[in-house]
PDB file of N, CA, C, O and CB in Angstrom:
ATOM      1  N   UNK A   1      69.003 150.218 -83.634  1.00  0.00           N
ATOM      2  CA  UNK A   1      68.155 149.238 -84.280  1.00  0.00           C
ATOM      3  C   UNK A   1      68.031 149.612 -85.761  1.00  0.00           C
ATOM      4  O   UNK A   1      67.890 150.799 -86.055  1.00  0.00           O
ATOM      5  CB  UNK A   1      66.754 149.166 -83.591  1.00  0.00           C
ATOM      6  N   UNK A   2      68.080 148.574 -86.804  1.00  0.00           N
ATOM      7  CA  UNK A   2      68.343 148.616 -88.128  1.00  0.00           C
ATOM      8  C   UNK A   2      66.545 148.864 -88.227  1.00  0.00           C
ATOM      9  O   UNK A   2      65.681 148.248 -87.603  1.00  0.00           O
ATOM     10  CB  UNK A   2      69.276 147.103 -88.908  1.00  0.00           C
ATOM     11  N   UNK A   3      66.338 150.181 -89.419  1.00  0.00           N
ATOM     12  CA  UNK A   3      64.918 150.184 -89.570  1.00  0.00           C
ATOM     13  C   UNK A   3      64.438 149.988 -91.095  1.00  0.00           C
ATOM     14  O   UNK A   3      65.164 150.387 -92.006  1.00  0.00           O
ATOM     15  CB  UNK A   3      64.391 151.510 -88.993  1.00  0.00           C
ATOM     16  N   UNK A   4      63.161 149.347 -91.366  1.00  0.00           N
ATOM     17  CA  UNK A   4      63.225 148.573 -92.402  1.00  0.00           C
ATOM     18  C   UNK A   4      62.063 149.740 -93.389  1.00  0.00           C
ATOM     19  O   UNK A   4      61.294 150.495 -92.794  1.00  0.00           O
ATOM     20  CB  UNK A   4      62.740 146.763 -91.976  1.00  0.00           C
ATOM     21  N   UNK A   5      62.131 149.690 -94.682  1.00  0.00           N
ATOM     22  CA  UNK A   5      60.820 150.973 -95.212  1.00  0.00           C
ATOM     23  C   UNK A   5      59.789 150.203 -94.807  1.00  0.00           C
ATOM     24  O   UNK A   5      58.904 151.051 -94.920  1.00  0.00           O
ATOM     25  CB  UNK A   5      60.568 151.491 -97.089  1.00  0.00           C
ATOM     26  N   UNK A   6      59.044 148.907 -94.289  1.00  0.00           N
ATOM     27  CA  UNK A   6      58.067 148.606 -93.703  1.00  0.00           C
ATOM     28  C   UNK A   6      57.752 148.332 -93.023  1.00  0.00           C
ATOM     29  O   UNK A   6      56.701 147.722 -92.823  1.00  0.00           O
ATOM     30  CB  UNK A   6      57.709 148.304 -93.838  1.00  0.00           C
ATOM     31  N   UNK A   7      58.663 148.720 -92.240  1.00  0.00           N
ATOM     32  CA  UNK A   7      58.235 149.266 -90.431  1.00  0.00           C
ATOM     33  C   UNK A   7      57.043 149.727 -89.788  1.00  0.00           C
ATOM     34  O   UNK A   7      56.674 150.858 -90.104  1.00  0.00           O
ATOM     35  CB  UNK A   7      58.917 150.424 -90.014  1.00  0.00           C
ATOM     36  N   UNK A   8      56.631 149.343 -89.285  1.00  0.00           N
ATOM     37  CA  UNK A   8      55.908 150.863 -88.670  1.00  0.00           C
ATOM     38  C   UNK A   8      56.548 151.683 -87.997  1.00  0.00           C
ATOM     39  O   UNK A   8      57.732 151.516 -87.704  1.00  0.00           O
ATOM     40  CB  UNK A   8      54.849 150.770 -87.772  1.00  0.00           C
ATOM     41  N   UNK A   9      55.714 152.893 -87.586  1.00  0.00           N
ATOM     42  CA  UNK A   9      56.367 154.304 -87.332  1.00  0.00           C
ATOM     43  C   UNK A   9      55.705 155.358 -86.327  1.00  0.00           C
ATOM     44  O   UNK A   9      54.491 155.185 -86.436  1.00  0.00           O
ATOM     45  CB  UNK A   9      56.426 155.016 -88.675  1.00  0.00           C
ATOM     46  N   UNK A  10      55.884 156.084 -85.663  1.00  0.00           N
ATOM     47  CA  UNK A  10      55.400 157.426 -85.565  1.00  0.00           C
ATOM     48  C   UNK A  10      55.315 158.387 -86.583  1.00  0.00           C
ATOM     49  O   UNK A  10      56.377 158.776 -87.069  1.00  0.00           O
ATOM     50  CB  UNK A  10      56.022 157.961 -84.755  1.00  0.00           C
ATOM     51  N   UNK A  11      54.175 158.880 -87.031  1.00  0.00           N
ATOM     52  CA  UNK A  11      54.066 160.089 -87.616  1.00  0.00           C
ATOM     53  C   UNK A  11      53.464 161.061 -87.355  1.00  0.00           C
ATOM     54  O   UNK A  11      52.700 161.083 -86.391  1.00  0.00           O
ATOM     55  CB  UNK A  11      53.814 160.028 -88.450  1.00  0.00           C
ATOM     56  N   UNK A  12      53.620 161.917 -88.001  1.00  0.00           N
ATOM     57  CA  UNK A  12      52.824 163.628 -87.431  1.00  0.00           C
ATOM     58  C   UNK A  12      52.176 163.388 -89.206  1.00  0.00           C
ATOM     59  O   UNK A  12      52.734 163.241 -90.293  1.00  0.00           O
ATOM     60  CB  UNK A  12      54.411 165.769 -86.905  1.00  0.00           C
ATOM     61  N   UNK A  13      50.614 163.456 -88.712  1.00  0.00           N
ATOM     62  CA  UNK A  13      50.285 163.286 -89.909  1.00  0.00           C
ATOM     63  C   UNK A  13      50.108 164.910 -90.525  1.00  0.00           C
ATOM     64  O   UNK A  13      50.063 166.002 -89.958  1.00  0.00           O
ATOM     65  CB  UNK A  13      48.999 162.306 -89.927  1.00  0.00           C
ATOM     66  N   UNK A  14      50.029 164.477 -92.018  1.00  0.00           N
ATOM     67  CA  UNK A  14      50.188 165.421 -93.084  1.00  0.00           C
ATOM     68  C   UNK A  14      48.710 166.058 -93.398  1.00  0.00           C
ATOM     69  O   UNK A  14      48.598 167.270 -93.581  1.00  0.00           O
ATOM     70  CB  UNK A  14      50.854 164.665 -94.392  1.00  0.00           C
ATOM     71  N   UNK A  15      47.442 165.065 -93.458  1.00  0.00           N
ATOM     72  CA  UNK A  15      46.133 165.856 -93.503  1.00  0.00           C
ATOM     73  C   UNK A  15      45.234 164.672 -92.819  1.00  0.00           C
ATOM     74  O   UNK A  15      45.682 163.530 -92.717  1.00  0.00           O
ATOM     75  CB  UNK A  15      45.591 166.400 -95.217  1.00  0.00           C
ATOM     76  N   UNK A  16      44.354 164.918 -92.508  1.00  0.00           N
ATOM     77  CA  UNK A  16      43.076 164.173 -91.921  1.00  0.00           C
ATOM     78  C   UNK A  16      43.243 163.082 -91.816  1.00  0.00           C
ATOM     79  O   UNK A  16      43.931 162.618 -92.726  1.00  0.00           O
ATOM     80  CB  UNK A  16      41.931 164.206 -92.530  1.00  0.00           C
ATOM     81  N   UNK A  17      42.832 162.204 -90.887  1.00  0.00           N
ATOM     82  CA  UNK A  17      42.975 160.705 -91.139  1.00  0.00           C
ATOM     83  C   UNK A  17      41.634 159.947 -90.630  1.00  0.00           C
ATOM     84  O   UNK A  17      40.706 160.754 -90.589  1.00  0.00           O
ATOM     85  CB  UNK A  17      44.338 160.109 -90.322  1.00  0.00           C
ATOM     86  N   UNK A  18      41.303 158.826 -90.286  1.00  0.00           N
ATOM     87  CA  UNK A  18      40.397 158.022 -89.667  1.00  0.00           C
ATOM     88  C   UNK A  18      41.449 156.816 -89.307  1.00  0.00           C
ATOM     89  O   UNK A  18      42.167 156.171 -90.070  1.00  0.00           O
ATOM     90  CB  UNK A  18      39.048 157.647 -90.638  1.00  0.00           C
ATOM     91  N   UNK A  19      41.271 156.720 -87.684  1.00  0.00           N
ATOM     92  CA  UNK A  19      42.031 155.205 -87.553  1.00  0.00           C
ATOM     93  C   UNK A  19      41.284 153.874 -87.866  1.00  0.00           C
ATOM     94  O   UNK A  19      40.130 153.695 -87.477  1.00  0.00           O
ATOM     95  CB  UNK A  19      42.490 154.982 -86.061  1.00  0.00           C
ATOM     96  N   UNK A  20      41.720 153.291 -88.315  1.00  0.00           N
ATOM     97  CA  UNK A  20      41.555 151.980 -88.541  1.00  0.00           C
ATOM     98  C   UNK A  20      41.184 150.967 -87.851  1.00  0.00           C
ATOM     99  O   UNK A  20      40.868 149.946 -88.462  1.00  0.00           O
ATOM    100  CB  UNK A  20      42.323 151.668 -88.855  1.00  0.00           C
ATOM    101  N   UNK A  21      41.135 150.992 -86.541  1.00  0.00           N
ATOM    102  CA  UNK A  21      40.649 150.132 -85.708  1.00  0.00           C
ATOM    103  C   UNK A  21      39.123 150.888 -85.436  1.00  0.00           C
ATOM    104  O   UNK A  21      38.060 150.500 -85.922  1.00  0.00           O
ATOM    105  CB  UNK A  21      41.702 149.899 -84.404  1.00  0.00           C
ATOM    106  N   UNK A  22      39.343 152.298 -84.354  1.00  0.00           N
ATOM    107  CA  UNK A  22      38.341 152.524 -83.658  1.00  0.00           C
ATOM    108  C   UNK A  22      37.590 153.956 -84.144  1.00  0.00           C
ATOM    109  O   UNK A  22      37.164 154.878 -83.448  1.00  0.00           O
ATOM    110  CB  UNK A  22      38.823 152.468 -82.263  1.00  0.00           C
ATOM    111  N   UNK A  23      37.593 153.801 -85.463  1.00  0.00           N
ATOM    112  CA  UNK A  23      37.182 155.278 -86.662  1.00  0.00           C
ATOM    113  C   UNK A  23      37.073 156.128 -86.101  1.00  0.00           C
ATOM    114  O   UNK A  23      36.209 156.941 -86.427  1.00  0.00           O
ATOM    115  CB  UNK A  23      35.929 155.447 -87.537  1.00  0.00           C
ATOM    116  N   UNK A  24      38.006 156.382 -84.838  1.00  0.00           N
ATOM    117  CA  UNK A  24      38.169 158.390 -84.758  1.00  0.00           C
ATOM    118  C   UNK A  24      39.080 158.706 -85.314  1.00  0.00           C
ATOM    119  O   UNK A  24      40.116 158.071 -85.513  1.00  0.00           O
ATOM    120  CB  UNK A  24      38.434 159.264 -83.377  1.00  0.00           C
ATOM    121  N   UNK A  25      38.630 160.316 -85.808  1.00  0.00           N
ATOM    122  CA  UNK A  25      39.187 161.108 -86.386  1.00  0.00           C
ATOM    123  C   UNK A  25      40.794 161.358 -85.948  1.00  0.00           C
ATOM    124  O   UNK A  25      41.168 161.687 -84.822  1.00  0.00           O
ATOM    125  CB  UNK A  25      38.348 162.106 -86.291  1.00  0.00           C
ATOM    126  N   UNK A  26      41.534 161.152 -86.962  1.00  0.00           N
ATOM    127  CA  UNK A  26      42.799 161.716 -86.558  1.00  0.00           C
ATOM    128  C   UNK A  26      43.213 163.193 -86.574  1.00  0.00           C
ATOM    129  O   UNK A  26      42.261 162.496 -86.223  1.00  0.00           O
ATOM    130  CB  UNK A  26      43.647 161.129 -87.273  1.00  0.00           C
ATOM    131  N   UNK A  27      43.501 164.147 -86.593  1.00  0.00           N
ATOM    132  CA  UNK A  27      43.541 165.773 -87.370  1.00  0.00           C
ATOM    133  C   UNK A  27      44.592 166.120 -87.765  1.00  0.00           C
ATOM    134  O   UNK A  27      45.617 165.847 -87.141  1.00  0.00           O
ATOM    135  CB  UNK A  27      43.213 166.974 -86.611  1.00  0.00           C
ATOM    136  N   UNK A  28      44.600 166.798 -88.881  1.00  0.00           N
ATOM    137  CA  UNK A  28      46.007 166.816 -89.229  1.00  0.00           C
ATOM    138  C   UNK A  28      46.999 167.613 -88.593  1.00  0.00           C
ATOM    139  O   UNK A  28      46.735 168.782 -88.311  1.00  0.00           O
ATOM    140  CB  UNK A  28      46.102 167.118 -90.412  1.00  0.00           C
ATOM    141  N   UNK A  29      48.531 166.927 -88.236  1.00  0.00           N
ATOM    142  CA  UNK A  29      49.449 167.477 -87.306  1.00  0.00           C
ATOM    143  C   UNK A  29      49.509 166.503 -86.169  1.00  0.00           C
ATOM    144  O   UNK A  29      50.534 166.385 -85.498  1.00  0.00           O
ATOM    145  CB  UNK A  29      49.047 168.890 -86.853  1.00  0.00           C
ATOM    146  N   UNK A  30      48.501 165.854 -85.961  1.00  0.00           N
ATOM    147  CA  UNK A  30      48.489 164.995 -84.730  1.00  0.00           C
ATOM    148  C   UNK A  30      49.227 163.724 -84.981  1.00  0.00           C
ATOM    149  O   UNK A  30      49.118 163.186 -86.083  1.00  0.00           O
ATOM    150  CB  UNK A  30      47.046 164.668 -84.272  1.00  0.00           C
ATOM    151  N   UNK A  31      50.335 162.946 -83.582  1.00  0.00           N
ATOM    152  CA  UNK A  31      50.838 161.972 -83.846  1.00  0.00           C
ATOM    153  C   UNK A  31      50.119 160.891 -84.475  1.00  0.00           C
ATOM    154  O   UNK A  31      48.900 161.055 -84.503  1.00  0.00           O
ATOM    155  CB  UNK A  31      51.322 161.708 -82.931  1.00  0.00           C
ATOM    156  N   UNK A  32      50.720 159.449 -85.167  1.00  0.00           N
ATOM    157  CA  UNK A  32      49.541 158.493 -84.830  1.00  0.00           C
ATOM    158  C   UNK A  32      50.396 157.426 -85.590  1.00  0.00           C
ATOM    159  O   UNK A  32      51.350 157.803 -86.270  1.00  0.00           O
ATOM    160  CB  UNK A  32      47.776 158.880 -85.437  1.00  0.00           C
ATOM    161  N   UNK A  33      50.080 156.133 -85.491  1.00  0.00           N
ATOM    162  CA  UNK A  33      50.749 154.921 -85.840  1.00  0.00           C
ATOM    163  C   UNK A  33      50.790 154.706 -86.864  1.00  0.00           C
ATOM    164  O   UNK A  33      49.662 154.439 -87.278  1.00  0.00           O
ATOM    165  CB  UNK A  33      50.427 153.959 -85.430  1.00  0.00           C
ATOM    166  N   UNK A  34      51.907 154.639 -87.989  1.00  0.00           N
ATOM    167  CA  UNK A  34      51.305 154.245 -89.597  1.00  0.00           C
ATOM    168  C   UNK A  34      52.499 152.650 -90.373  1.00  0.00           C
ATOM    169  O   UNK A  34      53.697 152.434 -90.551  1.00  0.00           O
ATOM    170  CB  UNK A  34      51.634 156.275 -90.923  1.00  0.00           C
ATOM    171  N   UNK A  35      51.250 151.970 -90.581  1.00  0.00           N
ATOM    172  CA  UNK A  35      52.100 151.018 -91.334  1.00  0.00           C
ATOM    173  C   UNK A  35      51.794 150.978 -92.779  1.00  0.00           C
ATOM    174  O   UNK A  35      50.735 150.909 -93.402  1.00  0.00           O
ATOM    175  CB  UNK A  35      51.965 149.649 -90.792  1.00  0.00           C
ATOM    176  N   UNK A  36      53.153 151.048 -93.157  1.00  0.00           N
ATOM    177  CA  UNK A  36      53.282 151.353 -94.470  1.00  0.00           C
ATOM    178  C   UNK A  36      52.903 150.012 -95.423  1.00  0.00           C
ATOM    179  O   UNK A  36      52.352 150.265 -96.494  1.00  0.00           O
ATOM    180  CB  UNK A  36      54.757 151.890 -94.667  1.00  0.00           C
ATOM    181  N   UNK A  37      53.080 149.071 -95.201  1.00  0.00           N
ATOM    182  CA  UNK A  37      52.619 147.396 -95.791  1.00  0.00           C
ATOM    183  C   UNK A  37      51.267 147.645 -96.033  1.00  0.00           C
ATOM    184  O   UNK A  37      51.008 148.070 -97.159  1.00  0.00           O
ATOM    185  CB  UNK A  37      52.766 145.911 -94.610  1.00  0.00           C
ATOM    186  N   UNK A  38      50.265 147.472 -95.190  1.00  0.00           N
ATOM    187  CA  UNK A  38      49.018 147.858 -95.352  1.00  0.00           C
ATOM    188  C   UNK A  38      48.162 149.167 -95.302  1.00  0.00           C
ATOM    189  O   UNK A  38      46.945 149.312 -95.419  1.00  0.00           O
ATOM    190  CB  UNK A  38      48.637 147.252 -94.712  1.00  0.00           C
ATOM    191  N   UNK A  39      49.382 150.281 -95.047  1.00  0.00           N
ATOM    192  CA  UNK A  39      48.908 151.589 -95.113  1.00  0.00           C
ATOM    193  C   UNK A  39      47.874 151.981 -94.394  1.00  0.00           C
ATOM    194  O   UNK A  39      46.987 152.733 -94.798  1.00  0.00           O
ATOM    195  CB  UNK A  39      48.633 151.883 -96.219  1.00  0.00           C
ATOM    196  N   UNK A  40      47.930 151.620 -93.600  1.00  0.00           N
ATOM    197  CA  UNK A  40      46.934 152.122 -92.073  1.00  0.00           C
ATOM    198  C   UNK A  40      47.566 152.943 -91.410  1.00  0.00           C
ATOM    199  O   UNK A  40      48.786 153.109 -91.394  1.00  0.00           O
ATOM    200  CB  UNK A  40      46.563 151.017 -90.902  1.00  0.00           C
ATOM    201  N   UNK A  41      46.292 153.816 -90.495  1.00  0.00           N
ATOM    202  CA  UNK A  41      46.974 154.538 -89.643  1.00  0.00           C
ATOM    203  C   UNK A  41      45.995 154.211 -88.270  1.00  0.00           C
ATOM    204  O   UNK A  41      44.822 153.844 -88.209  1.00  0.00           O
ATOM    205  CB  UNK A  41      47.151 156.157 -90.183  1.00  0.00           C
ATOM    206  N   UNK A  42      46.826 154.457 -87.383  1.00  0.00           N
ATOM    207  CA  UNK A  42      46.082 154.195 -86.089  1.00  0.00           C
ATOM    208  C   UNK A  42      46.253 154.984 -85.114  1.00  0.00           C
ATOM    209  O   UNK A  42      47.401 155.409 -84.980  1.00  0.00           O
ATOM    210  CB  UNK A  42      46.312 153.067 -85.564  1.00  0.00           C
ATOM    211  N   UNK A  43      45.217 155.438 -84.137  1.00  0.00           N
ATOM    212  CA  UNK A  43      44.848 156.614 -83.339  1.00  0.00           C
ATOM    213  C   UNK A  43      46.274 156.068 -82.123  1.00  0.00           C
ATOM    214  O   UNK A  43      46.484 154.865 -81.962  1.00  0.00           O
ATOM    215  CB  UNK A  43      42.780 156.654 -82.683  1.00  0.00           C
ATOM    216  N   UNK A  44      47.018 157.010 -81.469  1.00  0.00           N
ATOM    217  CA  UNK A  44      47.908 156.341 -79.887  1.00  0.00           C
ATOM    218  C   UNK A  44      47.237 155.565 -79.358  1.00  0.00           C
ATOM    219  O   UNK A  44      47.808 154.496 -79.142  1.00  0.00           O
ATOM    220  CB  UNK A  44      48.266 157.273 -78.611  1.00  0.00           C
ATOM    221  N   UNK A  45      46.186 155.637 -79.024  1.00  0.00           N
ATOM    222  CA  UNK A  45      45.174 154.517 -78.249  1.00  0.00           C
ATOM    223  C   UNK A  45      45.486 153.319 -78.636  1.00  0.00           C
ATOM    224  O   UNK A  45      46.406 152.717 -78.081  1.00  0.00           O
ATOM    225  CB  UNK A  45      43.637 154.615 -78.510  1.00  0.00           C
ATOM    226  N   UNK A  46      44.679 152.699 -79.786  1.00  0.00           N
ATOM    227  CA  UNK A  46      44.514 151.761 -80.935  1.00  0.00           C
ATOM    228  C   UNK A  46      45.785 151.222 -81.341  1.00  0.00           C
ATOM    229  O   UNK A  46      45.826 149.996 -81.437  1.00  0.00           O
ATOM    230  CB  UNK A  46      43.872 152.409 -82.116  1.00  0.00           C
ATOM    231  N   UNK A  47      46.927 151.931 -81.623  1.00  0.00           N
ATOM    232  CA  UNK A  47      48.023 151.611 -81.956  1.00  0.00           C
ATOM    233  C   UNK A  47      49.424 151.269 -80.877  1.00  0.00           C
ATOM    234  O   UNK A  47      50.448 150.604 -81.034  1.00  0.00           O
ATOM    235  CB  UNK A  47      48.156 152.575 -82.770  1.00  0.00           C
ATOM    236  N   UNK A  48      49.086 151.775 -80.173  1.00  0.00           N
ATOM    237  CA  UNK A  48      50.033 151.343 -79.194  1.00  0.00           C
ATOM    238  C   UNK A  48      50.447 150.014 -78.708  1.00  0.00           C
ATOM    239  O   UNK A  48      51.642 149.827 -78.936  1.00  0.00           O
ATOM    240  CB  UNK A  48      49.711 151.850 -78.271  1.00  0.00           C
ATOM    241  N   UNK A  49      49.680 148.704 -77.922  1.00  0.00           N
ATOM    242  CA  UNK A  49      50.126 147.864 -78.185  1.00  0.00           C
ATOM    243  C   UNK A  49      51.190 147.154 -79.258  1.00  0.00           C
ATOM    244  O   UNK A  49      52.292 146.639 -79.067  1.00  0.00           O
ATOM    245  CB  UNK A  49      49.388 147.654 -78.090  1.00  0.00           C
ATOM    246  N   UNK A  50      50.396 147.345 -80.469  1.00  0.00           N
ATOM    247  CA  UNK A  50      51.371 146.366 -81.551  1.00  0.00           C
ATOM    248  C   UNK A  50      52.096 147.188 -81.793  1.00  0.00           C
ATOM    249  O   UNK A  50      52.631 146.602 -82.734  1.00  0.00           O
ATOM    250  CB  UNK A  50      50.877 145.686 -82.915  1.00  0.00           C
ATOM    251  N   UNK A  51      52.769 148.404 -81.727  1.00  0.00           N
ATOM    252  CA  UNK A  51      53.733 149.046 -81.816  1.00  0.00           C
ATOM    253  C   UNK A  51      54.794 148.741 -81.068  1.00  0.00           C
ATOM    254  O   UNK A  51      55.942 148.563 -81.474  1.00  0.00           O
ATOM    255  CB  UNK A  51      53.444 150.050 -81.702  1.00  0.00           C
ATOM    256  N   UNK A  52      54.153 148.646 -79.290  1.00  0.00           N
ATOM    257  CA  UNK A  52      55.636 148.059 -78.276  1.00  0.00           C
ATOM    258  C   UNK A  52      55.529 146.816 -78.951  1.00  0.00           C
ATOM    259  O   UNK A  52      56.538 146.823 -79.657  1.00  0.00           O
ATOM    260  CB  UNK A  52      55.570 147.876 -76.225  1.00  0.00           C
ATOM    261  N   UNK A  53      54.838 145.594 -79.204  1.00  0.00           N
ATOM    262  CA  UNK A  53      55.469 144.227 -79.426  1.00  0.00           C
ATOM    263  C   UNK A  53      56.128 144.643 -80.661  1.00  0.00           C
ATOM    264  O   UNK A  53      57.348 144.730 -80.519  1.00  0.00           O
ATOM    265  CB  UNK A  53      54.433 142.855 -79.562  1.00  0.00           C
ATOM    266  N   UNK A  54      55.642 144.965 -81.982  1.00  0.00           N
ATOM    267  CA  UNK A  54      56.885 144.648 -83.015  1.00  0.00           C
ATOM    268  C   UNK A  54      57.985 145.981 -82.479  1.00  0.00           C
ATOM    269  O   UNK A  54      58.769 146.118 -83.418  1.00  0.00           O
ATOM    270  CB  UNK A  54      56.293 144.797 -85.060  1.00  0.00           C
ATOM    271  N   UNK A  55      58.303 146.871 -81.505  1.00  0.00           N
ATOM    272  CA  UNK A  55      59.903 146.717 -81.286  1.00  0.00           C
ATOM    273  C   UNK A  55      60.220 146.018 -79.886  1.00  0.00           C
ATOM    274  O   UNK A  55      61.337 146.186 -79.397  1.00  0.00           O
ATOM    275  CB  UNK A  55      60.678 148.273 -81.295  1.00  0.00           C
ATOM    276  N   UNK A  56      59.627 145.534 -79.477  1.00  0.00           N
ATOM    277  CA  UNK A  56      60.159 144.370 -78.436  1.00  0.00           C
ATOM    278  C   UNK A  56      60.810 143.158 -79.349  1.00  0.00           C
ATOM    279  O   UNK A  56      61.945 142.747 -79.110  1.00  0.00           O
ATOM    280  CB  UNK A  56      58.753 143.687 -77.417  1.00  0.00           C
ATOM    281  N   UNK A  57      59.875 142.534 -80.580  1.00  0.00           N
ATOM    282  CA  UNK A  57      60.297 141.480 -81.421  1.00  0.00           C
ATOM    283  C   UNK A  57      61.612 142.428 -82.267  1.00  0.00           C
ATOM    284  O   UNK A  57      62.774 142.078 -82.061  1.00  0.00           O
ATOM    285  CB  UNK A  57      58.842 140.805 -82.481  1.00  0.00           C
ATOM    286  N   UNK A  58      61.391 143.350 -82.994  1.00  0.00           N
ATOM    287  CA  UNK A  58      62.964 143.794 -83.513  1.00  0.00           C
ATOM    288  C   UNK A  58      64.166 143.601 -83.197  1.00  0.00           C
ATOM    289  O   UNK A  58      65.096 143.034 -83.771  1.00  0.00           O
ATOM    290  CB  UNK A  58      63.184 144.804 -83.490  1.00  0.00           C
ATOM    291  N   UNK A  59      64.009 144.421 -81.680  1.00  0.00           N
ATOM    292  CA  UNK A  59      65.236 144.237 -80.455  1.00  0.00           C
ATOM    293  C   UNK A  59      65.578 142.823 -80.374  1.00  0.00           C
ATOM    294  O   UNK A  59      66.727 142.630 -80.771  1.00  0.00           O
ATOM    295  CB  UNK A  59      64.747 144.712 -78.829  1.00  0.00           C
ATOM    296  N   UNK A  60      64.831 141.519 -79.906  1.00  0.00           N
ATOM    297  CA  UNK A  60      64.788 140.494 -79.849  1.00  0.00           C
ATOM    298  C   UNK A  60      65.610 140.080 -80.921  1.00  0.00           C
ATOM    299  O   UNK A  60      66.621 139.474 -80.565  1.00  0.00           O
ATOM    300  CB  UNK A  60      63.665 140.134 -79.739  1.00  0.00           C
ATOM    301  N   UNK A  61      65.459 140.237 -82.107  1.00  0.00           N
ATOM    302  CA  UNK A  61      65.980 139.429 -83.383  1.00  0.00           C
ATOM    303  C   UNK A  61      67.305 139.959 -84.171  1.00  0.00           C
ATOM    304  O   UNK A  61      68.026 139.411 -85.004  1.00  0.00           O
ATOM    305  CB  UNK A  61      64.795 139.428 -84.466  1.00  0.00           C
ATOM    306  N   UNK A  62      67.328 141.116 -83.632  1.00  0.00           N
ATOM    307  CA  UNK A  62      68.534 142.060 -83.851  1.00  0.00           C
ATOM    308  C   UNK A  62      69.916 141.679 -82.650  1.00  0.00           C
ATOM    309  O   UNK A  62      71.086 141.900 -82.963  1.00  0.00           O
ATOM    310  CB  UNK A  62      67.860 143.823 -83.597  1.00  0.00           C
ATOM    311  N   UNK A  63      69.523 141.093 -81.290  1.00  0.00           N
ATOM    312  CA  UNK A  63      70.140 140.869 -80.564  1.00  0.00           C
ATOM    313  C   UNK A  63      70.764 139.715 -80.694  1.00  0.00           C
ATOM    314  O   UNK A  63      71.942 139.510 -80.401  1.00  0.00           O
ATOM    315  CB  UNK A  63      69.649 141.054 -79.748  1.00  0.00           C
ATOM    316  N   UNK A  64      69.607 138.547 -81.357  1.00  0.00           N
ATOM    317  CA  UNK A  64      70.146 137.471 -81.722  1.00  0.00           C
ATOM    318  C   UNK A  64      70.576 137.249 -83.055  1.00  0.00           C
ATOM    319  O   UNK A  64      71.438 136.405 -83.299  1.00  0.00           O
ATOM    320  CB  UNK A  64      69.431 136.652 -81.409  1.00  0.00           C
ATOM    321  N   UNK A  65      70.080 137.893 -83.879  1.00  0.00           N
ATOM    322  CA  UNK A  65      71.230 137.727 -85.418  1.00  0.00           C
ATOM    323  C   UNK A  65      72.557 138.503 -84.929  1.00  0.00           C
ATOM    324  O   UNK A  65      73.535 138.276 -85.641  1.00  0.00           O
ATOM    325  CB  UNK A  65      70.517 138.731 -87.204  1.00  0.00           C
ATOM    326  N   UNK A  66      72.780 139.428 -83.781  1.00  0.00           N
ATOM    327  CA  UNK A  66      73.818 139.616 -83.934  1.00  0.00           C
ATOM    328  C   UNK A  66      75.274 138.722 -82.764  1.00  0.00           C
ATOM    329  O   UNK A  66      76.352 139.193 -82.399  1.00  0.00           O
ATOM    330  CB  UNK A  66      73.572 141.042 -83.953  1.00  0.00           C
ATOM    331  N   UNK A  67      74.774 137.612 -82.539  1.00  0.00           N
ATOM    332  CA  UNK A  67      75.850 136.681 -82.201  1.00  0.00           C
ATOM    333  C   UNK A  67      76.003 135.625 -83.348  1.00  0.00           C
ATOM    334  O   UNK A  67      76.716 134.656 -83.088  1.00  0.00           O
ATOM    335  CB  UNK A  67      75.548 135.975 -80.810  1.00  0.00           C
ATOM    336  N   UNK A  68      75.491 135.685 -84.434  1.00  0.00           N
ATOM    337  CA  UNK A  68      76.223 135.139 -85.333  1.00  0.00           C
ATOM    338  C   UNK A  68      76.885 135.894 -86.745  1.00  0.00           C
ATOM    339  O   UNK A  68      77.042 135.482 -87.894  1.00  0.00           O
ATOM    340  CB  UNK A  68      75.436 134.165 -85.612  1.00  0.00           C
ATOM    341  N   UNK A  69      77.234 137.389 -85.974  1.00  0.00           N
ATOM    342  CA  UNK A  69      78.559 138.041 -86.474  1.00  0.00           C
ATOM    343  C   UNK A  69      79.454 137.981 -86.561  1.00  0.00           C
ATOM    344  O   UNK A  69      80.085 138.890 -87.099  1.00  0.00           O
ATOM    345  CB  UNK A  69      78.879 138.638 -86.324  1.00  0.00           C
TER     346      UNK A  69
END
């Protein structure tokens, strides 16, 4: 799968965080969801959903732009 710089991602964060949805503490070193567009980060909990749909939608659109190769 082609990945875009505004993707979201897994990261191992670098220092402290607060997620964005449900304001627990992230700590630093710990995984957690980050989108770079709006620069959020989100706890596994919180972030998980919209993480499987946008790469369910990727896969999806990558599968179909690629029959008109």
């Amino acid at each position: 799968m082609k990945h875009f710089e505004n993707d979201p991602r897994v990261i191992r964060t670098r220092f402290n965080s607060t997620c964005a949805t449900c304001r627990t503490k992230i700590q630093k070193g710990a995984e957690a969801y980050y989108y770079p567009s709006s620069r959020q980060v989100f706890c596994l909990k919180c972030g998980e959903a919209d993480y499987s749909q946008f790469l369910q939608s990727a896969q999806d659109e990558e599968f179909y732009q690629s029959q008109y190769r």
